[in-house]
C-alpha positions as CSV (number, residue, x, y, z in Angstrom):
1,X,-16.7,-26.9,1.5
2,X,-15.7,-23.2,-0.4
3,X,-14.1,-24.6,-3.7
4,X,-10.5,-23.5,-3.5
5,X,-9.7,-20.7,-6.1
6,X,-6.5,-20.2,-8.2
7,X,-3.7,-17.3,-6.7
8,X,-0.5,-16.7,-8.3
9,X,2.1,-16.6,-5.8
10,X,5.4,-15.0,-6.5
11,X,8.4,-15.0,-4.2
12,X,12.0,-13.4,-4.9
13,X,13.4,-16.8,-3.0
14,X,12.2,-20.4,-2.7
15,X,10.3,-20.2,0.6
16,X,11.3,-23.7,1.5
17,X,12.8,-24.9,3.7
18,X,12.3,-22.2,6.0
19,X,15.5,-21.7,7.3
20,X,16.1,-18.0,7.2
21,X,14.0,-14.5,8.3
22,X,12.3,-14.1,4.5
23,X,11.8,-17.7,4.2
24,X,10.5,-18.2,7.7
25,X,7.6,-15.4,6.5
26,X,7.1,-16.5,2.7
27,X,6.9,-20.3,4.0
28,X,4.3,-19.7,6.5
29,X,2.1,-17.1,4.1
30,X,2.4,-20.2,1.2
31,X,1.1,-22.6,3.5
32,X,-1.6,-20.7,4.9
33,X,-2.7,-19.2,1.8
34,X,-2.8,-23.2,0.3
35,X,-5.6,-24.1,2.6
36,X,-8.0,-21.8,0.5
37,X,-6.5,-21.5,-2.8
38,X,-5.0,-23.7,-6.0
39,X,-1.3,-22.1,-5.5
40,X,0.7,-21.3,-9.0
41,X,4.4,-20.4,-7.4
42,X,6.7,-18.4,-9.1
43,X,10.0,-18.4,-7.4
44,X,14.1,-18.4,-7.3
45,X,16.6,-21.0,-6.4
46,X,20.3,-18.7,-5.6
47,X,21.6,-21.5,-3.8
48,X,22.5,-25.2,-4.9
49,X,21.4,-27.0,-1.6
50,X,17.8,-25.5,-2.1
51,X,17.6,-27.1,-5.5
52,X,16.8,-30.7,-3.6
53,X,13.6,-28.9,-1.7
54,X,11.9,-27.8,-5.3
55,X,10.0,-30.9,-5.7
56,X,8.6,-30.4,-1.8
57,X,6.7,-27.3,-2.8
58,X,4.8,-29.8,-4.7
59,X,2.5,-30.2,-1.5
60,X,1.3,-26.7,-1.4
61,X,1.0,-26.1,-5.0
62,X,-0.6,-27.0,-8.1
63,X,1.8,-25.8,-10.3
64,X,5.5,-24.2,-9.9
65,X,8.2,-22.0,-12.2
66,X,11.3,-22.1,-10.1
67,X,14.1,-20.6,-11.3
68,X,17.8,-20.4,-11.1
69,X,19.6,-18.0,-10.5
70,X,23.4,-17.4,-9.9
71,X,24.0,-14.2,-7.5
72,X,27.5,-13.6,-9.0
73,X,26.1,-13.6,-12.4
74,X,22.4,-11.6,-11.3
75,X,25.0,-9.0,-9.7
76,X,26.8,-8.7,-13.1
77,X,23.3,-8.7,-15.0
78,X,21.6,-5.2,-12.4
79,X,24.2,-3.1,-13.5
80,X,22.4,-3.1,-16.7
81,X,20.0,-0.5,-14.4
82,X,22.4,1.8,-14.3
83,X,21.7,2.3,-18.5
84,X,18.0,1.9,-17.9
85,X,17.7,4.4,-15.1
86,X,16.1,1.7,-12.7
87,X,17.0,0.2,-9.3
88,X,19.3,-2.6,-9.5
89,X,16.9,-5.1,-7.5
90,X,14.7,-4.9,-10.5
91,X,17.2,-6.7,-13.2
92,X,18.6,-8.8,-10.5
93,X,15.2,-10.2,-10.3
94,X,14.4,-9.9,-14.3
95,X,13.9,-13.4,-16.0
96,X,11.9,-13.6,-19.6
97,X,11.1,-16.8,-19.1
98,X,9.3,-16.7,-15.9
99,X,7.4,-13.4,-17.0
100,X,6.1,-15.4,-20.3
101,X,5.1,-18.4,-17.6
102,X,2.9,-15.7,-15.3
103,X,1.1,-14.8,-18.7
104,X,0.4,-18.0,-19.6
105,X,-0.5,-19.6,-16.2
106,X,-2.6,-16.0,-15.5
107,X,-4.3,-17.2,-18.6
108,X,-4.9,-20.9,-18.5
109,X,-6.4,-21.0,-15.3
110,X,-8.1,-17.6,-15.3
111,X,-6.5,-16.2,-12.0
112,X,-7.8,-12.9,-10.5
113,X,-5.8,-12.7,-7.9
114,X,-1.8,-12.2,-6.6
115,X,0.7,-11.7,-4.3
116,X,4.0,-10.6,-4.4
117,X,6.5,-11.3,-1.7
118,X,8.9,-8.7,-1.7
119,X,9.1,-5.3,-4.1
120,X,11.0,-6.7,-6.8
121,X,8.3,-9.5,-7.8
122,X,5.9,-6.7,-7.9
123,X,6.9,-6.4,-12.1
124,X,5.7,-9.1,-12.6
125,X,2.2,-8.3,-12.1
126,X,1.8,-6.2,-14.9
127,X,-1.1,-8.9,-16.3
128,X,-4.8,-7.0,-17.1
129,X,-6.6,-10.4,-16.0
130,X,-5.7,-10.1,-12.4
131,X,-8.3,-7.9,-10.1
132,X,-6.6,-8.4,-6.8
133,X,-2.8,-7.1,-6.7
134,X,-1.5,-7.5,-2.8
135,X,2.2,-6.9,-2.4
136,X,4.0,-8.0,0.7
137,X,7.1,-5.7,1.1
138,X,7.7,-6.8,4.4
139,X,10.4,-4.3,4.9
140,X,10.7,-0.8,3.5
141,X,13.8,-1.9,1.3
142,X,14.4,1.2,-0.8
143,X,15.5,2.8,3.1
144,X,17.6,0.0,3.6
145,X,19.7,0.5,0.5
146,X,20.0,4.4,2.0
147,X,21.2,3.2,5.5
148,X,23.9,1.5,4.0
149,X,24.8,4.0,2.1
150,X,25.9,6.0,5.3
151,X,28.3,3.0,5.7
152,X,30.4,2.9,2.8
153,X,32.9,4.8,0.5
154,X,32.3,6.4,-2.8
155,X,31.2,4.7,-5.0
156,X,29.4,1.8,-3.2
157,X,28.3,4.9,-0.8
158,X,26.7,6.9,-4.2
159,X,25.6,3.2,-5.7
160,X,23.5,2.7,-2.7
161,X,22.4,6.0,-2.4
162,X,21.3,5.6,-6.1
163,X,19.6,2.3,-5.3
164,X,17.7,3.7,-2.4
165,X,16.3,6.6,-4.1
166,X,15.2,4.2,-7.6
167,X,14.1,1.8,-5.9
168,X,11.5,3.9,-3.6
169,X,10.2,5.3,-6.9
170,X,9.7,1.9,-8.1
171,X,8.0,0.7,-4.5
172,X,5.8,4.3,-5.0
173,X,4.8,2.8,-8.2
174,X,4.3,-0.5,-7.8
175,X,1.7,0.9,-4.3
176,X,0.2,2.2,-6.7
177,X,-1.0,-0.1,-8.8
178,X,-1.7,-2.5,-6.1
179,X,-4.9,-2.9,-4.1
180,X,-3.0,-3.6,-0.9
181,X,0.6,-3.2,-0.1
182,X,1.8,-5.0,3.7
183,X,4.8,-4.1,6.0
184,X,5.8,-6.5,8.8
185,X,5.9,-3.6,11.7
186,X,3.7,-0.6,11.9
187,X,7.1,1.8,12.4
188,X,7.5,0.3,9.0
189,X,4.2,1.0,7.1
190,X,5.0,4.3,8.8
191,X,7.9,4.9,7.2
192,X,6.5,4.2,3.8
193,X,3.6,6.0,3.8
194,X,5.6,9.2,5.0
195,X,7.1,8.4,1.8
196,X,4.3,7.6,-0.4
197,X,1.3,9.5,0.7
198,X,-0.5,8.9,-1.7
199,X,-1.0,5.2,-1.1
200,X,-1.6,5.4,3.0
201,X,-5.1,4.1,2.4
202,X,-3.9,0.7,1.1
203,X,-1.3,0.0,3.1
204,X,-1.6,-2.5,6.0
205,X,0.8,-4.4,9.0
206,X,1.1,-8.5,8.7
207,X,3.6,-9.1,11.5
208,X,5.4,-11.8,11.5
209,X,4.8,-14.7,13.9
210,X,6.7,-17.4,14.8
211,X,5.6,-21.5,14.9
212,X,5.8,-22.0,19.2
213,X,5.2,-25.8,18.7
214,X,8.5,-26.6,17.4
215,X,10.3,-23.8,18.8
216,X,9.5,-25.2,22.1
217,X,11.7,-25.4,25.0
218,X,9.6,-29.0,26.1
219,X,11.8,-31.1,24.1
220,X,15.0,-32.5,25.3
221,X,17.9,-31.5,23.4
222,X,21.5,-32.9,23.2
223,X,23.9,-30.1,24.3
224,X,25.8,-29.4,21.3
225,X,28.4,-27.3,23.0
226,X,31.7,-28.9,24.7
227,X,32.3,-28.6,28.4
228,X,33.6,-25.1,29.5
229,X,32.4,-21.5,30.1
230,X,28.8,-19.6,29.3
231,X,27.9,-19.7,26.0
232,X,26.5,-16.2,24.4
233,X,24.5,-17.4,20.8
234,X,23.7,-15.0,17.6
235,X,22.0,-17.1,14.8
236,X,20.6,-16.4,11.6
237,X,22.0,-16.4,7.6
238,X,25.3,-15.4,7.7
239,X,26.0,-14.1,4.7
240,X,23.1,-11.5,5.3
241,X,24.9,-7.9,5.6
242,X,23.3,-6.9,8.4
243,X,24.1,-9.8,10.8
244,X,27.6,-9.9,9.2
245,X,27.6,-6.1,11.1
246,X,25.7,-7.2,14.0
247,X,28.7,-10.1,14.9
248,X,31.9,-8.1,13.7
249,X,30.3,-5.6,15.7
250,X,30.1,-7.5,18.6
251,X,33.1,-9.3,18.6
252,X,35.3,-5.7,18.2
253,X,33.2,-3.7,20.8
254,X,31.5,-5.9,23.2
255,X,33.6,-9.7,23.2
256,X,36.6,-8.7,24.8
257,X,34.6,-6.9,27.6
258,X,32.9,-9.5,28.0
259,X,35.8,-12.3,28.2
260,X,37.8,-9.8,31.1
261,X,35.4,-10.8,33.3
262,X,34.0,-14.6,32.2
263,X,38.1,-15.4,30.5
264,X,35.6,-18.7,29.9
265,X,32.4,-17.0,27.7
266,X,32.0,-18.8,24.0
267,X,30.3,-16.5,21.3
268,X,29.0,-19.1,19.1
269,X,27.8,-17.8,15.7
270,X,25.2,-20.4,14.1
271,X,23.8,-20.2,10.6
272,X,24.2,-20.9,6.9
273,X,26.5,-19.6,4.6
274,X,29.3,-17.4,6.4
275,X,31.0,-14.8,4.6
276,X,34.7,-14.6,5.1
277,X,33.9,-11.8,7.3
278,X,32.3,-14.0,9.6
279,X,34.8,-16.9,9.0
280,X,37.7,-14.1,10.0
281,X,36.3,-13.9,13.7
282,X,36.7,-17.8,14.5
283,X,39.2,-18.1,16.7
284,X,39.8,-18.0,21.0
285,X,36.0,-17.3,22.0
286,X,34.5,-17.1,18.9
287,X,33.3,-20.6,17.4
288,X,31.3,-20.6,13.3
289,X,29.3,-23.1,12.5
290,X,28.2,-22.9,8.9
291,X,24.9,-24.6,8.3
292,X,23.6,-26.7,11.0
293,X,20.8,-29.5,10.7
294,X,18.6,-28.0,13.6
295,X,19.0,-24.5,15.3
296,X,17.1,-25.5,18.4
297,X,19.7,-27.0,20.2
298,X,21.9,-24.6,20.0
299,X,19.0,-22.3,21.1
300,X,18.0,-24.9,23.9
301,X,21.5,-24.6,25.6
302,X,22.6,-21.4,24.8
303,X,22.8,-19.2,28.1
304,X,21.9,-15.7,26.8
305,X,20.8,-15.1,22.8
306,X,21.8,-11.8,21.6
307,X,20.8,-10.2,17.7
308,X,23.2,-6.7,18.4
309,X,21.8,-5.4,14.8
310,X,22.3,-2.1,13.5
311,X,21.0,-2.5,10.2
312,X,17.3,-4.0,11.2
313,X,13.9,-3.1,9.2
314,X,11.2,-4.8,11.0
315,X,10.8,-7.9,13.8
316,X,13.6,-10.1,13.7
317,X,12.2,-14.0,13.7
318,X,15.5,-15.2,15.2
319,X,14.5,-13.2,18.2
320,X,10.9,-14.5,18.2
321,X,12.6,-18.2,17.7
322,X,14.4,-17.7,20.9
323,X,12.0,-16.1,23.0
324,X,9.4,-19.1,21.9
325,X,12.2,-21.4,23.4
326,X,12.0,-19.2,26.8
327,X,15.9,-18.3,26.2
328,X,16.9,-14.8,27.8
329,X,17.1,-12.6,24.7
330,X,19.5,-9.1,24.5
331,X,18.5,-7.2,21.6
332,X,19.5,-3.8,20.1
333,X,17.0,-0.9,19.6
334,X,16.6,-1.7,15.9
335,X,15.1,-4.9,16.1
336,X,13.4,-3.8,19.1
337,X,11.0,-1.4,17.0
338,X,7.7,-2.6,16.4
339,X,8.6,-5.5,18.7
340,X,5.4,-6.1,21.8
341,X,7.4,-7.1,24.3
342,X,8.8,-5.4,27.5
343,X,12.7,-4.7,28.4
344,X,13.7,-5.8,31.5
345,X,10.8,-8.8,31.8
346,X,10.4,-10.4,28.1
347,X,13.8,-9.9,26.9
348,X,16.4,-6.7,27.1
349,X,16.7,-4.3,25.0
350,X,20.2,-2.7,24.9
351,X,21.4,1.2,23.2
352,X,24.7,0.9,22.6
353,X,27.6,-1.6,23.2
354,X,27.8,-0.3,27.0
355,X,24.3,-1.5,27.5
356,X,24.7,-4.8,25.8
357,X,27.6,-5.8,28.1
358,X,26.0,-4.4,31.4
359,X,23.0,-6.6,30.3
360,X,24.7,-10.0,29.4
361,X,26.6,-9.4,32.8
362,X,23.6,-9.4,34.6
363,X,21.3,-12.0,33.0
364,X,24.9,-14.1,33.6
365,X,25.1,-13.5,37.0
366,X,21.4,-14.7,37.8
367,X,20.3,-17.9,36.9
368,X,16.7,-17.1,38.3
369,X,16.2,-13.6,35.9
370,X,17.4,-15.9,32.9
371,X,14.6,-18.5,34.0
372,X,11.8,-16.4,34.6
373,X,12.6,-14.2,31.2
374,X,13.1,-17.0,29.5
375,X,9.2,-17.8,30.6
376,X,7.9,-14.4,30.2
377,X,9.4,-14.3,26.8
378,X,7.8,-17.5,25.9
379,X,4.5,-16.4,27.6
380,X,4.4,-13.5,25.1
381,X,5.0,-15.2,21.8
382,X,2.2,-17.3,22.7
383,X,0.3,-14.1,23.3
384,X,1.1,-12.3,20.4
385,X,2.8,-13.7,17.9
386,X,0.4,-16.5,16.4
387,X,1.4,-17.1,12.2
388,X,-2.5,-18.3,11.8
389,X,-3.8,-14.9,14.0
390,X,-1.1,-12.8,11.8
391,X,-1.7,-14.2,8.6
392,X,-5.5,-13.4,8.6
393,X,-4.9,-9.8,7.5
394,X,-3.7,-11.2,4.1
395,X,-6.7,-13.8,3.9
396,X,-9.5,-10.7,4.5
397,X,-7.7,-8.8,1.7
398,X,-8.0,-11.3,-0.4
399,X,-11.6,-12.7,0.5
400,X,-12.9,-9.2,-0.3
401,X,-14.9,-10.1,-3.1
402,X,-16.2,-6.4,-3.6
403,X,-12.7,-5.8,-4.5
404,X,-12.1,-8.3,-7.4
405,X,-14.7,-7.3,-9.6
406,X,-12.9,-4.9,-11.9
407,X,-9.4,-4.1,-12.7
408,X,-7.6,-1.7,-10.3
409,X,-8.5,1.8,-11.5
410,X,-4.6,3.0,-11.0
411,X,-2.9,-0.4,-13.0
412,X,0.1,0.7,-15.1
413,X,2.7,-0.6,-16.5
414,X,5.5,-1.6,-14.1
415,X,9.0,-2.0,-16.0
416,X,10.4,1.4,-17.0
């Protein structure tokens, strides 16, 4: 048996328990990275119920710095970017203490290689020792922070607009310096290296996957939801800005258009942490739930599953949750990009509030298309969306021996 070899592995949130899009993808990379490497985690708690799963990560890793960190306080603590001339994300994800831990564990256990999960953790590779920098971006954040800049009013418009632009000379740089940077779609790696030319060669797609044994529609699930009309699901972290949109949108432009015709139709929002945005739309056909124990259920029973995003970089893994449990899925064109799946047979995909509502009526109106595209959705996750089959592009950048044996040519300095 290979003896397993230390890898420092640093994540911008603890990636347990997997219970939310990043963590779903940083959980499953930990894991499968653990099977062939002595893990040494770097990582932040920024919420107090994730404090009670530190001492979990124990069974994937040798050795952990877990940090807190309060987003209030972190928010207060970026602005200090605006004086340095940096992207906010960077100082929001700044801690001394966990940069002197990466030189020390770097050192005491002579580790050559790292990833980053996510473009922030990328400073804190700035260690000589290491010969294998892989970054996984997963998203092209810097273009996120433009996109919502389109949204808002001076000054949060010109903020953002400031933090897309810094923060894409900071992702350019940090490319740079790496020997391998990963997006999670190809529309997305696209989109970075239109931006960053310079660094096409390195840049690879990881997809994500999603785990089809226990988002399964084989077991038998309690119906969580009372007696009464269809029920039309969205899930996923709802304090998350972009499905904060996605349901405010929905509920102004698609809801009511919806309830004329089914007075009966529930839109049930499930997932952790709802802003008072979110709270605001409880109410006559609209039902929050806040955290729940187990989202399958809800997926299990739920009639059609809908994720009406505007603001989407990359495949959405509530989508590929609930088309691994064969549930009828209506998507918007966002979340649809990059996603292998056909409209009309695997799920629908919907352009505009029109469509979404023509779509829902339909799969409504037809128990027999909801069955079989609940099955052809489930047929193609098993097809293409394997975690193991995705997660191998990371292992053959990293078991490229060639490539560790001196320092990256282009390493420099990452903090400003």
């Amino acid at each position: 048996m290979t003896e397993r070899t230390p890898l420092l592995y640093l994540v911008h949130r603890i990636p347990f328990p997997p219970n939310k899009g990043d963590k779903v993808r940083s959980f499953n990379i930990l894991r499968q990275l653990a099977r062939h490497h002595r893990i040494f985690l770097g990582t932040f708690v920024d919420h107090p119920d994730d404090q009670r799963h530190v001492a979990q990560l124990s069974e994937w890793c040798e050795e952990l710095r877990v940090v807190s960190l309060s987003p209030g306080v972190s928010r207060l603590l970026s602005l200090r970017g605006l004086l340095s001339g940096e992207a906010l994300s960077l100082p929001y994800y700044r801690d001394a203490g966990l940069k002197q831990w990466v030189a020390e564990v770097v050192s005491r256990h002579a580790i050559r290689q790292a990833v980053a999960f996510s473009g922030p953790m990328a400073q804190y590779l700035d260690q000589p020792a290491l010969q294998r920098r892989i970054i996984d971006f997963c998203d092209v954040d810097s273009a996120k922070w433009s996109q919502y800049a389109g949204d808002r009013r001076w000054p949060m418009s010109w903020l953002y607009r400031r933090e897309g632009a810094r923060l894409l000379a900071f992702e350019r740089k940090a490319a740079a310096s790496a020997d391998a940077s990963l997006f999670v779609t190809e529309a997305e790696a696209g989109l970075f290296t239109r931006a960053a030319p310079e660094v096409a060669s390195r840049v690879s797609v990881m997809q994500n996957g999603v785990d089809a044994t226990f988002f399964s529609p084989d077991p038998v699930f309690d119906n969580p939801y009372p007696a009464g009309g269809p029920v039309v699901l969205f899930t996923g972290a709802m304090d998350y800005w972009p499905n904060v949109d996605a349901v405010v949108w929905f509920c102004a432009e698609m809801l009511p258009r919806l309830r004329e015709r089914h007075p009966d139709l529930r839109f049930w929002i499930v997932g952790m942490n709802p802003s008072p945005a979110v709270q605001a739309l409880a109410g006559e056909g609209v039902v929050v739930t806040g955290t729940v124990p187990d989202v399958r259920p809800y997926l299990a029973h739920a009639d059609v599953v809908v994720a009406p995003l505007r603001i989407a970089r990359g495949i959405q893994n509530k989508v590929l949750e609930a088309m691994a449990m064969a549930r009828p899925v209506v998507i918007s064109s966002a979340p649809a990009t990059g996603l292998e799946a056909v409209s009309g047979r695997d799920c629908e995909i919907a352009h505009g509030a029109e469509e979404f509502v023509s779509r829902i009526f339909a799969l409504l109106a037809d128990v027999a298309l909801r069955r079989s595209m609940g099955r052809s959705a489930r047929e193609r996750v098993l097809e293409r969306y394997s975690w193991e089959a995705h997660l191998s592009v990371l292992e053959r950048l990293l078991g490229d021996e060639a490539a560790v044996t001196a320092p990256h040519p282009h390493h420099q300095n990452l903090h400003p």
